[in-house]
C-alpha positions, -999 to 999 in steps of 0.1 A, spaced: -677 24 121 -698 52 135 -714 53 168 -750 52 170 -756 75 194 -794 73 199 -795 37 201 -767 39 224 -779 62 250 -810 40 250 -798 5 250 -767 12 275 -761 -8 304 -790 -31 291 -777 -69 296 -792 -92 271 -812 -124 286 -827 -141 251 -827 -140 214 -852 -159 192 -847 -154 153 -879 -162 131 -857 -156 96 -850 -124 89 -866 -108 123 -838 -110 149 -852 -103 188 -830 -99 215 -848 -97 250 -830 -73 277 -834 -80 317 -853 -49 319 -881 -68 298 -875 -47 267 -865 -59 234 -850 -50 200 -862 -63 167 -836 -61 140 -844 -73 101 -817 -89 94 -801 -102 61 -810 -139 69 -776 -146 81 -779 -169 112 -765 -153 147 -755 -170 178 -754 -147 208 -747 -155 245 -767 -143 266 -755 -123 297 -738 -98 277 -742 -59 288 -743 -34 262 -717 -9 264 -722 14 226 -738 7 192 -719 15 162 -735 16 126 -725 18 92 -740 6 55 -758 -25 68 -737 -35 97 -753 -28 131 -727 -36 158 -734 -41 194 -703 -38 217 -704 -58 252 -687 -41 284 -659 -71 283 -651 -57 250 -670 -81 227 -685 -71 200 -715 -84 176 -721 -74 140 -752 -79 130 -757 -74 91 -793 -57 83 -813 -62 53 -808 -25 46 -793 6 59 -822 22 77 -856 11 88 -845 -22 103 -841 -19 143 -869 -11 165 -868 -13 205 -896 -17 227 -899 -10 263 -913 -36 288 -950 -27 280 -944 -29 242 -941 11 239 -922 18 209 -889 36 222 -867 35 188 -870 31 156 -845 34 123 
């Protein structure tokens, strides 16, 4: 799976404090206040908070977050593309694909 390398240099270090899922919209709230949306498939996630992002890697329509203790989330998207956004802490728009 390929990094993401965008979404990696942005997201990097960021440790996750919440998640809410209102089917297919996955949002994960970062300690910094910002937050990623991600259009999922409608598969259901469970994700512990506290984890600290350490890379993204992407392919097809598997987004994968990998944690600094080395564990990893897939998250599968409704498509390839156009289906994670990330907003900074005032709502600005800071990513999109």
């Amino acid at each position: 799976m390929a990094r993401n390398q965008k979404l990696t240099r942005l997201i990097l270090g960021r440790t996750i404090t919440g998640t809410s899922t209102v089917d297919p919209v996955l949002t994960v709230q970062f300690s910094d206040g910002s937050q990623m949306t991600v259009q999922t498939d409608g598969t259901a996630l469970t994700i512990a908070d506290g984890g600290t992002v350490s890379a993204v890697r992407q392919a097809d329509t598997t987004l994968q977050l990998v944690f600094e203790d080395g564990s990893t989330l897939d998250i599968a998207t409704a498509e390839e593309t156009s289906c994670v956004m990330v907003r900074d802490r005032n709502h600005v728009m800071e990513y999109s694909d």
